[in-house]
N, C-alpha and C positions, 0 to 999 in steps of 0.2 A: 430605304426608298430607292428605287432602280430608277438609270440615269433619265431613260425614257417616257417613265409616268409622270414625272413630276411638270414637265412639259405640256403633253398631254392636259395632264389636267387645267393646267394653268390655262393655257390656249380656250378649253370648255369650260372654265368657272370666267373667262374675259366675255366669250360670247351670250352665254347668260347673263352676266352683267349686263353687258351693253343693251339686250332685250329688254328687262327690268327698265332700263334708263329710259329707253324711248318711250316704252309705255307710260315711265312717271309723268314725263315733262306734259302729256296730254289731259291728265287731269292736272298736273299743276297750271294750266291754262283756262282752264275750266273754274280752278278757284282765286284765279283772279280774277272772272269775269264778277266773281257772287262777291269781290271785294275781301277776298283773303291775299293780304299782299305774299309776294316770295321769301322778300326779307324775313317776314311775323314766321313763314311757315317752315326756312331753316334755324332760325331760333328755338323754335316748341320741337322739332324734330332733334336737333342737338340733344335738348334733355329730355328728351325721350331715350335716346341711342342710349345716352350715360345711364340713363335707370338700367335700360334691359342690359347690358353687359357688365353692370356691376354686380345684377341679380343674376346673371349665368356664371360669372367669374365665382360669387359666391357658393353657387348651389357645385360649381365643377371643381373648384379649389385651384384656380388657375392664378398664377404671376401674373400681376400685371405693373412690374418691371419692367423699363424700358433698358436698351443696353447702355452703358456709359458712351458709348460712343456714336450712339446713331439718337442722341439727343438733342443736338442742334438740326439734324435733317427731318427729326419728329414737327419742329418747330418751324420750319417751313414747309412739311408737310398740315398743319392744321391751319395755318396761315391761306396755303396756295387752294383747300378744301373748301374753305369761308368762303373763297371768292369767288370759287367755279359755282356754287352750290345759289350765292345769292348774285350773282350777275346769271346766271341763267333762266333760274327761275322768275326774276326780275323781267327781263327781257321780252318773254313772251306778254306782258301785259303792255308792250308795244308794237310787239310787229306778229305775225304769225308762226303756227310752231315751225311750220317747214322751211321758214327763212331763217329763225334762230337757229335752226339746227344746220344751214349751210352756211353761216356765219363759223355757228361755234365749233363745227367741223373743219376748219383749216388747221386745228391743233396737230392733227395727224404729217400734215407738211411741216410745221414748225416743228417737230420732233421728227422727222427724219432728217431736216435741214442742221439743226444743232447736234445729233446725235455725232455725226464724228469730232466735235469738241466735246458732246459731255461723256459719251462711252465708247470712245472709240472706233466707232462702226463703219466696215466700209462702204458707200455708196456705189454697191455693184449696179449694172443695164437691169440687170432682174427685178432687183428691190426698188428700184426707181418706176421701174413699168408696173409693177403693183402697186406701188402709190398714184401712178398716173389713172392707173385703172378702174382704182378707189373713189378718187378725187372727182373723177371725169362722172362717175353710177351716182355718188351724192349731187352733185351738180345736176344732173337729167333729173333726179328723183324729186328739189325742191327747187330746181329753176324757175317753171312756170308760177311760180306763189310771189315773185317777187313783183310785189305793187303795194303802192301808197306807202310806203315806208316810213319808218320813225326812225330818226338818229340816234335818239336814245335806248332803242331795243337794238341798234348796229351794233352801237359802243357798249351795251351791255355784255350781247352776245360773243364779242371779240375777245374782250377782259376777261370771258368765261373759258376762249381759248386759249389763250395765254397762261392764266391761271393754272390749267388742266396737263396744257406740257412741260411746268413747274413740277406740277404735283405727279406725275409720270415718274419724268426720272429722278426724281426723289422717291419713290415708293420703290423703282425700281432697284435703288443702292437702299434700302431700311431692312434688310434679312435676318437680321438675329434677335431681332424683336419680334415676341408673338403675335399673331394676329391681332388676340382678343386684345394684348396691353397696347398694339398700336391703334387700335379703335379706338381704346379709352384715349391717349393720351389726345388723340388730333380731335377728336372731340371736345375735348378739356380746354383744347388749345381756340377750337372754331368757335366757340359760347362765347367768350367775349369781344373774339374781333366781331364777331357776326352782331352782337346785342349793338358794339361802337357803331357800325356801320349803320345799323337800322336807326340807331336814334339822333344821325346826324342826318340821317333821309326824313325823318318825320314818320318810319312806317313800322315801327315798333309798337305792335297794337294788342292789347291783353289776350289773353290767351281765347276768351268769347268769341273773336274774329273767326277761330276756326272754325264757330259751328255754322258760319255763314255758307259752307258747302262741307260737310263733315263726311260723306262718300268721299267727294275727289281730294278733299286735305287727307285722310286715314290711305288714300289709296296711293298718293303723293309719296306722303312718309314711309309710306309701308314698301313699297316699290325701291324707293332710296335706302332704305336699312339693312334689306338683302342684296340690292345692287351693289352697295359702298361693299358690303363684306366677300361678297365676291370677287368683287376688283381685287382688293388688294392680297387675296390668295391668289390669284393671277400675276398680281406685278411679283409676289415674291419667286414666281417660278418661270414668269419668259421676261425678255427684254422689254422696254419702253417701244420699241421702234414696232415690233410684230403685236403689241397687245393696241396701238395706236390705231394699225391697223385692222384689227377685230371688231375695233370699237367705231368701225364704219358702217357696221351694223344697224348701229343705233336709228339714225335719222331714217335707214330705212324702215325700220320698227315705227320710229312716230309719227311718217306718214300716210304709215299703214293702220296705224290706230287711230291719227284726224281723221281717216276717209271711215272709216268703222264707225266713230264717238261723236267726231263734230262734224261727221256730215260732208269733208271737204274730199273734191272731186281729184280721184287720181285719172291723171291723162296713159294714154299708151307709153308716153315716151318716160312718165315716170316707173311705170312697171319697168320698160328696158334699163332704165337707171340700177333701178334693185339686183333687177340680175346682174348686171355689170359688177355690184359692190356685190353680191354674194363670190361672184369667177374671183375677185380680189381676195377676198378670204382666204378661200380653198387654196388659191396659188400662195397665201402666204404662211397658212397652215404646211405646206407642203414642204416652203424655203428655208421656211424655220425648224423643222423637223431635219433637215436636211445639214443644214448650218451648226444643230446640237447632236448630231448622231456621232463625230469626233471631241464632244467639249469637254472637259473633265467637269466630274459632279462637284459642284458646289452644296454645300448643307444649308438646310434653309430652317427657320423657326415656323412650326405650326401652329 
């Protein structure tokens, strides 16, 4: 693997990720309107995830070994997954997507703000102006949506952020574990924080619930299965700080898919938003290219 592909790719399997994501969170709004709660719908998707990659793992004859040593950061990585995955989708059955998603988008600040304790990183004028750049397109893109507010969909979507820049630079240090065994395991790991949580919420509801919108639940899950695996072929090959940053993407994806699915009005100034986060991207696809053009290669697990 050549020092500059791996990068490269990582950077295009984060940005597809992030598309993937904003599209799910719109049907997963949609099936909370028909009464599928978030909680039920990362429950039944957990063991979904576990079948298909026990059935791939089987049919490819793939390890699914974790390393000795990146086994307690597995464990916080299926912990910090549980919680993005059901504070967010929660969320939106209170407030609107384009407000969860400027909610749960401050992750990207808290992971550049911690990044020089958790990996050292310097807080250069540059990397700071592409997070402001970032910050500044998401803000325009779901400013205008905030009204009537739920606290509960705040405090959901926050705990989704926090959560996310856990599970960041955790995935970011998890390299010598394969893909597919780190799916398996944080899976393994997400089924029963996830079932705990639901059924001290009351919203642990049989699997029947799903068929109460079975388009936007299959499109939910389906959106998340390739999303999640994407990611983390991504965190294995660029940093926490530039994939936080790709993944500003996102919220503009979901409010481009409410104004498409549910109908909800984009203003001028949220298109200006968009572009703002796409100029953020490009400049950090750029900085980051730039920052690994001297790095020595690291060996990563596919």
């Amino acid at each position: 693997m050549t020092r500059s592909s791996s990068p490269t790719n990582g950077l295009l399997f984060a940005l597809a990720s992030a598309g993937l994501y904003g599209f799910n969170i719109v049907y997963a709004r949609i099936a909370s309107f028909a009464g599928a709660s978030g909680s039920a719908i990362v429950v039944y998707r957990v063991l979904l995830m576990l079948v298909l990659v026990g059935i791939v793992a089987a049919i490819m004859r793939s390890s699914l070994k974790a390393a000795r040593e990146e086994r307690g950061t597995l464990l916080l990585l299926g912990i910090s997954t549980a919680f993005v995955g059901i504070c967010y989708l929660s969320s939106v059955a209170f407030i609107p997507v384009t407000v969860a998603a400027v909610v749960f988008y401050t992750f990207p600040v808290l992971i550049v703000l911690a990044s020089p304790f958790v990996e050292g990183t310097r807080l250069t004028p540059a990397l700071l102006g592409v997070v402001a750049l970032a910050i500044l397109g998401v803000a325009l893109v779901v400013g205008p949506a905030f009204a009537d507010l739920d606290w509960r969909g705040l405090a959901l979507a926050f705990g989704a952020s926090i959560a996310t820049a856990i599970q960041f630079f955790a995935a970011a240090r998890c390299r010598r574990t394969g893909v597919m065994a780190k799916t398996f395991w944080i899976h393994l790991l997400v089924l029963p924080t996830a079932a705990l949580i639901s059924l001290a919420a009351g919203q642990l509801a049989p699997p029947s619930t799903l068929a109460l919108a079975p388009f936007a639940v299959a499109m939910t899950i389906g959106g998340y299965i390739l999303g999640f695996v994407l990611q983390f072929l991504a965190l294995g090959r660029i940093t926490a700080v530039a994939a936080g940053i790709i993944y500003c993407a996102e919220p503009v994806v979901a409010a481009l898919s409410s104004a498409l699915i549910l109908n909800e009005t984009l203003a001028p100034l949220q298109i200006a938003g968009g572009a703002l986060v796409l100029a953020a991207i490009v400049a950090n696809v750029l900085l980051e290219q730039r920052r690994l053009k001297d790095a020595p290669l690291v060996p990563i697990a596919d």
